[in-house]
C-alpha positions in Angstrom: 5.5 -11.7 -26.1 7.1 -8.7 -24.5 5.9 -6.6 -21.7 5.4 -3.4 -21.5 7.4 -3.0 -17.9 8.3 0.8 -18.6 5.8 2.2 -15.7 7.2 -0.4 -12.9 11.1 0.5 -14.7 10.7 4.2 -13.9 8.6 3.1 -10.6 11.8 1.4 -9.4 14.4 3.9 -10.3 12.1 6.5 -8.2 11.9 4.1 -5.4 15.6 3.4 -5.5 16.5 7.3 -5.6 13.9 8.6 -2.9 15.2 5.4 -0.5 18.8 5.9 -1.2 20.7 5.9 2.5 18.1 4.0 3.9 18.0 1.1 6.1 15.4 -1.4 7.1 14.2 -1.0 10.9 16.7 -2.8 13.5 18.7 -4.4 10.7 21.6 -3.6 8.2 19.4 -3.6 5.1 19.3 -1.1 2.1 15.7 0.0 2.4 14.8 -0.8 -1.3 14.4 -4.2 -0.7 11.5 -4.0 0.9 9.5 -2.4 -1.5 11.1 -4.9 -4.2 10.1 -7.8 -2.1 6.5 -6.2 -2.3 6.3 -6.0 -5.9 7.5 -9.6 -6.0 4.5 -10.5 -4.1 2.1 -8.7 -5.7 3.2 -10.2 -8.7 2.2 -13.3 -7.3 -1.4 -11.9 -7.7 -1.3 -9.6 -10.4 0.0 -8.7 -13.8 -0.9 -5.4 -13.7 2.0 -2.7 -13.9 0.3 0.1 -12.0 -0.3 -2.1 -9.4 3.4 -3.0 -9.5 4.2 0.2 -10.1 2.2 1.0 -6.5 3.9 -1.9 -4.6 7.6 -0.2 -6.0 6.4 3.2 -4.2 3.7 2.5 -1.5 7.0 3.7 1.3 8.0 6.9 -0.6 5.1 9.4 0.5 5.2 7.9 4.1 8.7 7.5 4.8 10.7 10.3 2.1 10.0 13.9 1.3 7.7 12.7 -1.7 4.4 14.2 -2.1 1.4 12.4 -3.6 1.4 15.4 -6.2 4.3 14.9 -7.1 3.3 10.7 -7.8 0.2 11.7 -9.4 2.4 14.0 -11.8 4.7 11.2 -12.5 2.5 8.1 -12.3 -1.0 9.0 -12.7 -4.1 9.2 -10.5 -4.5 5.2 -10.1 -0.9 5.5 -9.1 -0.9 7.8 -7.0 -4.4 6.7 -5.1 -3.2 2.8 -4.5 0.0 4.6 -2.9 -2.4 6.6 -0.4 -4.6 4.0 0.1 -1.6 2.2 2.1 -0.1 4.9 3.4 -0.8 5.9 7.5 -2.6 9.4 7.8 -0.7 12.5 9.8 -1.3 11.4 13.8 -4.3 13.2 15.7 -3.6 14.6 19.0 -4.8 12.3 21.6 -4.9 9.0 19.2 -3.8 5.6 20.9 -1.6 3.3 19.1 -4.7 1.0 19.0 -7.1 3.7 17.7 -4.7 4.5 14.7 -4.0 1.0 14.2 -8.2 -0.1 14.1 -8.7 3.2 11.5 -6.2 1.7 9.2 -8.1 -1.7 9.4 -10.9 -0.4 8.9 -9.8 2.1 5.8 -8.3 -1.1 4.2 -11.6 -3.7 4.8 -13.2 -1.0 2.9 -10.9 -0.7 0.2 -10.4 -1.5 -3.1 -8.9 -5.0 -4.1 -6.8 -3.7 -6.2 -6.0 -1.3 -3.0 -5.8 -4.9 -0.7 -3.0 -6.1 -3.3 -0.7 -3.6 -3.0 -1.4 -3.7 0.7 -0.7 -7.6 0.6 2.5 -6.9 -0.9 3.5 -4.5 2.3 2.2 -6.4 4.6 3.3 -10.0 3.8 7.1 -9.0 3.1 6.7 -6.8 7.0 5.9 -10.0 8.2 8.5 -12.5 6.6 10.5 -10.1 8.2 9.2 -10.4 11.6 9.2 -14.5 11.4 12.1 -14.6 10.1 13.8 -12.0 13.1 12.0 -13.5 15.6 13.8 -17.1 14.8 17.1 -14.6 15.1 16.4 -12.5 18.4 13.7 -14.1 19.7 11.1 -11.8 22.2 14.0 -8.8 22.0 11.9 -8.6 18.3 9.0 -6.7 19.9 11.4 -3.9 21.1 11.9 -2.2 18.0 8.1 -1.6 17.5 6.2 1.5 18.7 3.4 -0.5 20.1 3.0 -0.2 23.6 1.4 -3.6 24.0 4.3 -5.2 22.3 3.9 -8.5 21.1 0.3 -8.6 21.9 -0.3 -5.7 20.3 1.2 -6.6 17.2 0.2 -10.1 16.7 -3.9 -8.5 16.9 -2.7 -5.9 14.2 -1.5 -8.8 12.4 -4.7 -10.8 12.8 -6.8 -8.0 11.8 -4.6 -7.5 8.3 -5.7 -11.0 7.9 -9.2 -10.5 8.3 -9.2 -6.4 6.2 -7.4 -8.8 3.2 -9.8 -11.8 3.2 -11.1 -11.2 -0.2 -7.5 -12.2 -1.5 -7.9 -15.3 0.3 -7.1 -18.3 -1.7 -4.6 -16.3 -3.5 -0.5 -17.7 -2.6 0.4 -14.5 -0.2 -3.0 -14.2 1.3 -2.3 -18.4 2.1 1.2 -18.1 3.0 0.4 -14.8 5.7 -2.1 -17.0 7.3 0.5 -19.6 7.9 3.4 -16.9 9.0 1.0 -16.0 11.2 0.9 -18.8 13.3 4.8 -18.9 13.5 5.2 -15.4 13.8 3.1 -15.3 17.0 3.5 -18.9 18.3 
């Protein structure tokens, strides 16, 4: 039977346009392929074209000129709410990387799962990435993060995404994270 991709289709082609230029953090990597890999993953978990639609643009309100108006306009409230419900807040004067770090755990334990699957899709491809760079550079990997602790620091974030996404345990991403984990941080 055929399916109905025509939300995630024009999802994509507005990823692709607001990322266009872009590179990946420390690495020569159109930025688009991040949010690809994310819908991949999330596709692991669900059929559901919003929520594909969601992994496609969960970077373009955080890291383009895109406003969640203008996603709700294109895409719908569900959309455009599964977007913001990954997307970090505007810093607070006098907010510690750990303090911003802990109110996004907490804001995505409490979350929808539909929320946590978009989420899982972000979060699992960030840390292929990490695995995988850390085989290639080794500790020179914790440089091109804005944590202070470094490693430290982000192995707990990581550890906490693991416990904030346990209701899609048993699922292959939520299984496979566990396991990068481990290597990632080893």
């Amino acid at each position: 039977t055929d399916m109905d991709t025509s939300l995630l289709d024009r999802a994509v082609i507005f990823a692709v346009r607001a990322h266009a230029g872009g590179a990946r953090k420390g690495k020569n990597l159109p930025y688009i392929v991040h949010p690809l890999e994310a819908v991949a993953i999330v596709a692991t978990i669900s059929d559901d074209q919003e929520l594909l639609a969601a992994a496609a643009l969960h970077d373009v309100v955080e890291d383009t000129d895109t406003s969640t108006e203008q996603l709700r306009a294109e895409f719908g409230d569900r959309v455009a709410s599964l977007v913001s419900a990954d997307t970090n807040p505007p810093r607070v004067a006098g907010d510690t990387w750990r303090s911003r770090k802990q109110a996004a755990l907490d804001r995505l334990a409490a979350s929808s799962r539909d929320a946590k699957t978009v989420a899982m899709g972000d979060k699992l491809s960030n840390l292929r990435a990490i695995t995988n760079d850390r085989q290639a550079v080794g500790e020179l990997l914790w440089q091109r993060f804005k944590a202070p602790g470094g490693r430290e620091d982000i192995e707990w974030y990581y550890r906490g995404l693991a416990a904030s996404l346990a209701d899609l345990a048993g699922t292959p991403p939520y299984e496979e994270f566990t396991t990068l984990l481990d290597r990632a941080f080893k």
